[in-house]
N, C-alpha and C positions, 0 to 999 in steps of 0.2 A: 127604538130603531128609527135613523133617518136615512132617508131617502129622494132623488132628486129625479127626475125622469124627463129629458123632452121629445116632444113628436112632431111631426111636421103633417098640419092638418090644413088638406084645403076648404077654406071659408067662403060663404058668399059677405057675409055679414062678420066682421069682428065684434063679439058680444060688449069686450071692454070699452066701444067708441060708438056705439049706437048705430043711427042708420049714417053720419056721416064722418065716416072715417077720415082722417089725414091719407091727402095723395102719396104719392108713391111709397108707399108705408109697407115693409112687410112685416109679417108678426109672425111671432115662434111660440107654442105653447109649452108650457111643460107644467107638471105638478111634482111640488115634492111635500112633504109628510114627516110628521115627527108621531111616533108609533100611530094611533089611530085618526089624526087629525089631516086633512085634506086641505090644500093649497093648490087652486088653481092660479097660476100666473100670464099673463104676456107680455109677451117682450119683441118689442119694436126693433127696427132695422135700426134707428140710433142709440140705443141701448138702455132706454128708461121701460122697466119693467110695470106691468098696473096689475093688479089682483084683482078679477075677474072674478071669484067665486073660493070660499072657504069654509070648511062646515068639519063634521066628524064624517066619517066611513060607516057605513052600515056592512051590519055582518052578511057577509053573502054563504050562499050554501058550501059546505066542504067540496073541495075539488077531492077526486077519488083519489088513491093512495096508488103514488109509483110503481110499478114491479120491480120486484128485487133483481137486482142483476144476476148473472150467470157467474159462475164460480168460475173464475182464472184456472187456467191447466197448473199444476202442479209442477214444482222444482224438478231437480236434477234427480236421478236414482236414490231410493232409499238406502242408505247403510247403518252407518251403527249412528244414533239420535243424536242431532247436532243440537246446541243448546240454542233456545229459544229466538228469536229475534225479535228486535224494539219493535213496540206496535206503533204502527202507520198512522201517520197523523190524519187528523179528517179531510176528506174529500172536500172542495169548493164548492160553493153554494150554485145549484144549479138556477140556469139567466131564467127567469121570471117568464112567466105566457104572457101570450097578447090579453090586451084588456079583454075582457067577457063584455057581453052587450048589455050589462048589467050598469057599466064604466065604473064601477068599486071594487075595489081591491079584496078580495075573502082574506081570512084569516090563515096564518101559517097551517101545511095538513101536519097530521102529527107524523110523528118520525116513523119510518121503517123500521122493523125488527133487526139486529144484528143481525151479519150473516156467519155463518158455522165459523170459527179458527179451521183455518188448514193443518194438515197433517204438519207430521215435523219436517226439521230441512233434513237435508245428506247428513253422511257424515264430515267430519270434519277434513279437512283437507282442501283441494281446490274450492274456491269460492262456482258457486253453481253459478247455470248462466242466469238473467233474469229474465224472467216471465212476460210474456207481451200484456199487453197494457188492454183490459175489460173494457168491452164494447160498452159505448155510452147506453145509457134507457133512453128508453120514449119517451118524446114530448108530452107532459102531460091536458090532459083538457085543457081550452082556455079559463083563467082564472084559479086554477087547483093549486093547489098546494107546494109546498117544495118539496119533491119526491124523499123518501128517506137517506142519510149516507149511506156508501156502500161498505160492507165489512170489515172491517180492520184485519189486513191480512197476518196469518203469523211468517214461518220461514218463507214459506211459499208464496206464490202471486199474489196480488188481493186479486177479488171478486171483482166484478163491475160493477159497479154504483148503480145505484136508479137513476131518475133523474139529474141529478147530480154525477158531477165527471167522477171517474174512479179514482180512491183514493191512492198514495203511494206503493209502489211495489214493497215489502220485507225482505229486508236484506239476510242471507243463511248467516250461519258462525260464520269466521273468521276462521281458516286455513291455519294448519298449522306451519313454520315456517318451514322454506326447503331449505337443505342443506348442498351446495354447487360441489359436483365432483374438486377432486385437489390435481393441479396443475403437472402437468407432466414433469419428470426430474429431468434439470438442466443436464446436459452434454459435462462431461467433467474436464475441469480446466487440466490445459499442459502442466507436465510435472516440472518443479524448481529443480535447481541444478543443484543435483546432489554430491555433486565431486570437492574435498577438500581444497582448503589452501594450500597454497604452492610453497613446501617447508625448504626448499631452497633458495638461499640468500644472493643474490647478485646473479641469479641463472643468465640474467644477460649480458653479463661481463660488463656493465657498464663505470663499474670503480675499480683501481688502481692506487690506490693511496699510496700505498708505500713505493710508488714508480711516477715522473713523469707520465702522466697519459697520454700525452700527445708525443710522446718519444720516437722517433721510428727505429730506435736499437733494442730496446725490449727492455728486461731486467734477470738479471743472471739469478736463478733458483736454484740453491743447493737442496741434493736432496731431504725431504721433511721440512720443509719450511714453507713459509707462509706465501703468495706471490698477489696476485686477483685478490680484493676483499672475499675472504670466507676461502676461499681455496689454497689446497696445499698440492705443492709440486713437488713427486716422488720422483726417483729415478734410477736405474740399477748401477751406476759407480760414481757417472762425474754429472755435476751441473747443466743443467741446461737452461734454455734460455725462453721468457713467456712475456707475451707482448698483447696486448690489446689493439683487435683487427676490426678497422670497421670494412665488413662484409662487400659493400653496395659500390665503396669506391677505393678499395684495395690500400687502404692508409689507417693510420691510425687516429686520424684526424675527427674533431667533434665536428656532428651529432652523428648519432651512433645511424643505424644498428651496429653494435658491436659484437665480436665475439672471444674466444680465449684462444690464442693460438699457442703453442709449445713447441718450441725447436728442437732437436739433437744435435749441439753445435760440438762433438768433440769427435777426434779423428775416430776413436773408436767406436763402432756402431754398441748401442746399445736400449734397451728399453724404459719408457718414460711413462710418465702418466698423472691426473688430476682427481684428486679428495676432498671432498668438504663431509666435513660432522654435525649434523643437525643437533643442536643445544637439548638437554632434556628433557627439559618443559614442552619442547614441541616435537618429542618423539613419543611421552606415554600416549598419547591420544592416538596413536598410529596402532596401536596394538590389538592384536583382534582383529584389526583393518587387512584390506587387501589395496594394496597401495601401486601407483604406477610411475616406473621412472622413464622420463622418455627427452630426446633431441635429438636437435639435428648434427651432424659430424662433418670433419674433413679430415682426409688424409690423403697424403702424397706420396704414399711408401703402399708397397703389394702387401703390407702388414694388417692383419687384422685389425680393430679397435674392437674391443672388449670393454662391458660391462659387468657393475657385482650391485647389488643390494645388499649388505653389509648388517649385522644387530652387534653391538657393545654390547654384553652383559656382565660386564665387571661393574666398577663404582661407575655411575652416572657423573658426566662431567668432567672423567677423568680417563682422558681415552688416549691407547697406544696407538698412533697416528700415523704410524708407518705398518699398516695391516698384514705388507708383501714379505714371507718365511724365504720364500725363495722363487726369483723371478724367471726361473729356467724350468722348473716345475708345472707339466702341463695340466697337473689334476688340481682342479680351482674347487679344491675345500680346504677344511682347515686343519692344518699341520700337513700340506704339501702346499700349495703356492700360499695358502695362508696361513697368518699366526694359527697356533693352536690353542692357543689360550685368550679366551674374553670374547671368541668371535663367532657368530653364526653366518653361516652361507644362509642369505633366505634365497639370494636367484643370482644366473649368471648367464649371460646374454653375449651379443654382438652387433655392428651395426650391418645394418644391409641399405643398399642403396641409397648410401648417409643418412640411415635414420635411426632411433633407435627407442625401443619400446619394449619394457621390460617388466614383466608386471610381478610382485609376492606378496604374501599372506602375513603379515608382521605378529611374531609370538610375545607369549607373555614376560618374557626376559627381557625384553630390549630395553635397554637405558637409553641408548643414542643410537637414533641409524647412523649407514655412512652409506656415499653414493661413491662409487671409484673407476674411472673410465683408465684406461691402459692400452698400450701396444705388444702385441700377441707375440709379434717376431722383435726382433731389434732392428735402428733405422738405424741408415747410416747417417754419415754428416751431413746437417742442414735440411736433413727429410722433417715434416712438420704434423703433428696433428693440430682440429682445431674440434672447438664445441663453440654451438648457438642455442638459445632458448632452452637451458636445461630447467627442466620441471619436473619435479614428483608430489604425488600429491594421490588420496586417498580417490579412488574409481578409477577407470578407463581411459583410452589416451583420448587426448581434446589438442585441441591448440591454444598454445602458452597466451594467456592475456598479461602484460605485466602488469606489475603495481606504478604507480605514480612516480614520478623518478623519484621526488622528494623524501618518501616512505620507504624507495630502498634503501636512500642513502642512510637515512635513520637508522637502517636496522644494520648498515653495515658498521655503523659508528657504536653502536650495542659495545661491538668487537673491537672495533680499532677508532680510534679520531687522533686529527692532529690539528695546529692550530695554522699551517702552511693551506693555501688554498688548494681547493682538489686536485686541480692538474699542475701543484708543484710539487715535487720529490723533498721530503726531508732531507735538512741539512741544506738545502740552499739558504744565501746569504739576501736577505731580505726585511726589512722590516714588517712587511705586509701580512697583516692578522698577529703580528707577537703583542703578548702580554707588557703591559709598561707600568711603574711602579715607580714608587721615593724611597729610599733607603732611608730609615728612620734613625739610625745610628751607625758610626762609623764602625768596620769590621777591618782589623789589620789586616796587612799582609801576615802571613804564615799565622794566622789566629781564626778561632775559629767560630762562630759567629750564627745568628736567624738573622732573614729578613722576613720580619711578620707582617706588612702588607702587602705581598706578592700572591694573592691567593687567586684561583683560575677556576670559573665554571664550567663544565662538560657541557657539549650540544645536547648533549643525551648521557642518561643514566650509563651507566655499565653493568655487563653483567656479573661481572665480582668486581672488588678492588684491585684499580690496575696499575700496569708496570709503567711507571714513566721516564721517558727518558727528555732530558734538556739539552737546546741547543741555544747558541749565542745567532743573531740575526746577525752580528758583520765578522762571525769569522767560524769555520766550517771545523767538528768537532761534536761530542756529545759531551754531559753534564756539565756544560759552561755557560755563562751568563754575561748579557754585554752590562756595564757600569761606569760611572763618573760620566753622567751625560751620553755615552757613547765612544770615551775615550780609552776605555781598555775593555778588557776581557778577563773574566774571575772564573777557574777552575775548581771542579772539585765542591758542586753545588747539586743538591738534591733535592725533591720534593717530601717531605714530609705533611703528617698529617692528612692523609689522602683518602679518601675513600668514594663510592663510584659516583659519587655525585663531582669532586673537583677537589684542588689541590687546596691546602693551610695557609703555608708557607712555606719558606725556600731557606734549608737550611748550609751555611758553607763550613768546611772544613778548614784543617791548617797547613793545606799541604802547597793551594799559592799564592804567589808571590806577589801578587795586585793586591790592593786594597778595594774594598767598596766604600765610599766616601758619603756619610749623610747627608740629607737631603742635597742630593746629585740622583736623576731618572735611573733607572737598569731596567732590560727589557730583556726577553727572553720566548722561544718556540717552546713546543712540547709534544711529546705521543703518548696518549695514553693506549696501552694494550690489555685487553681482558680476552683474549681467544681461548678456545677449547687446545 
């Protein structure tokens, strides 16, 4: 054991310098010790040390034995036996007494007794609080001993040390973890929009193909035929007449909004009205459905406008398109105003304050819907109905969101394309957008002939293989083709090879009179038709 100790002794006499000391000199004494051996030292204010005196230690009497310290208050509430805790490391050596008059150091006392383990900790769970900290022991006599360590606590406090500071607190078990209550349930999100798509085609009249669009004379519709992409124009004897209105500024002029207007242009008053047939594929999914057919109206006649929600349940796809048995017949079921055969009433309605919203339950028969607006009474001449934003579609009424122009136009093309641009009428004379080709070999007059590089891709698939018909871009006419560069016209030419993807080629007959002349251009228009 070494050991260094200094004191600050006042001297008359510094023993290491005799009787004549160095002036202003101060000196610091200390001794230190390596186990029993003694070193006195001094050490001057400039820091050269001199050894004064060196010997062994003589054994001085036992300093009496520290008192054991008082036992620490105990931990937290006993429960069920926590398991043990690490034992407490030993207390620090308590500071050493003044020297005894003896001036030697005695020999270490011996140790104190252990003091008792404390009871055990809590139970397991929160960690207990700790224990306050064992009052120090008494100084012991000058020269005694180093009082004994104090007890090595178990869960509980320790003890107080003797002379020596108390040893660490024991720490209890270790808590079992908690488990955090679970977070309240979020508020539940708004519901998506459960209402189908809108299985009507062109509901905003914005195509016309088979009409100038921008016309302001209209296009004369016999009744059962086609007029508006996807609509058919009924009527109870003579033609009438259906124009595409743009709403907002009384013209028929792009951009839209547009709508569908319907004249009764002949002296006799009579009743008209507008059909379209939803394709099969997009009427099984409606079944089971409760579906809503709804728009807005115009009419200029005291005449009702009437609605039907219509099922085909004959063959799919193949639907009698003239519904009306008898259009003087006030009871709107089937076999009085309606056919009797292939057809289910699911609902029948009218508009009120131009509007019109109609809702049924679609059964499990239906091949095709069909939506059919009409006039109640008969108009007279030039009285007009109109429709805006027709929409049906599986839920409740909403208001019409359209599709993209783009995607109507696509789907009107499904049904009908031609190769004239949208707001030009078939059969004008034009080059713009016709097919152009080389005649690969000469085809006589009155002989009958292919030309096998003329073949033509659709915008769009079709929904079956369609009817096509041809026209010549400089001279007005159907199955004709312009030829010789542009310098005649060949009659009596048809597509072959077709199917819903685009035409083969273009076969001629012998019936005229023009030749097509090889490698000389021929150009030529088309419609292809797939309608219900």
């Amino acid at each position: 054991m070494k050991f260094k100790e200094f004191r600050t002794i006042q001297l008359t006499v510094p023993p290491a310098f005799g009787d004549n000391p160095p002036e202003n000199t101060v000196y610091q004494w200390f001794t230190e010790g390596v186990n029993n051996s003694i070193i006195i030292n001094c050490r001057s204010s400039d820091g050269v040390d001199q050894v004064v005196s060196s010997g062994s230690d003589s054994t001085g009497a036992s300093g009496a034995t520290g008192l054991t310290g008082a036992t620490g208050p105990l931990g937290g509430p006993t429960g069920a036996t926590g398991s043990t805790g690490p034992i407490g490391s030993s207390g620090a050596t308590g500071i050493a007494g003044i020297d005894g008059s003896t001036g030697s150091t005695g020999v270490s006392g011996i140790n104190g007794a252990s003091g008792a383990t404390g009871p055990s900790g809590g139970p397991t769970g929160a960690t207990g609080a700790t224990g306050p900290i064992g009052a120090s022991g008494a100084t012991g006599p000058s020269g005694g001993p180093t009082g004994a360590t104090g007890a090595t606590g178990a869960t509980g406090p320790i003890g107080a040390s003797g002379i020596g500071a108390s040893g660490p607190v024991g720490l209890g078990a270790t808590g079992a973890t908690g488990t955090g209550l679970s977070g309240a349930t979020g508020a539940t999100g708004p519901s998506g929009d459960t209402m189908g798509e809108n299985v009507i085609i062109n509901g905003g009249f914005d195509f016309f193909q088979r009409n100038n669009n921008n016309t302001p004379t209209g296009y004369i519709t016999t009744d059962d035929t086609y007029c508006f992409d996807r609509w058919i124009g009924l009527s109870q004897s003579n033609p009438s007449q259906t124009m595409r209105w743009n709403y907002t500024t009384g013209t028929s002029a792009s951009p839209g909004p547009f709508g569908g207007s319907v004249t009764q242009i002949n002296a006799t008053a009579q009743r008209i009205g507008l059909l379209q047939i939803v394709e099969g594929c997009n009427s099984f999914p409606l079944r089971g459905q409760t579906i809503t057919l709804q728009a807005s109206t115009y009419n200029d006649s005291i005449s009702v406008l009437r609605c039907a929600i219509l099922e085909w349940t004959g063959v799919a796809d193949t639907v009698t398109s003239d519904v009306v048995r008898d259009w003087t017949n006030a009871s709107y079921t089937a076999n009085n105003f309606f056919l009797s055969s292939g057809i289910t009433v699911a609902a029948v309605g009218s508009s009120t304050a131009n509007t019109i919203a109609l809702s049924a339950t679609i059964s499990s028969t239906c091949n095709n819907l069909i939506v059919f607006f009409w006039t109640a009474s008969p108009l007279t001449q030039n009285q007009s109905i109109g429709l805006f934003d027709v929409d049906c579609h599986v839920g409740g009424s909403r208001v019409r969101s359209p599709r993209p122009i783009a995607d109507e136009l696509e789907l009107c093309q499904r049904y009908y394309e031609k190769s004239y641009g949208t707001n030009v009428a078939p059969d004008t004379i034009s080059y713009n957008g016709a097919t152009f080709f080389v005649a690969w070999a000469t085809i006589a007059a009155s002989t009958s002939g292919s030309l096998f590089n003329a073949s033509t891709r659709f915008a769009t698939t079709k929904r079956t293989t369609p009817i096509i018909t041809l026209y010549s871009p400089t001279s007005a006419g159907t199955n004709q083709i312009t030829v010789n560069s542009g310098a005649a016209v060949r009659s009596g030419v048809t597509a072959s090879y077709v199917n819903e993807s685009g035409i083969g080629y273009l076969g001629c007959d012998n019936t005229s009179s023009t030749a097509a002349t090889a490698d000389l251009w021929c150009a030529y228009h088309f419609i292809a038709e797939s309608e219900l």
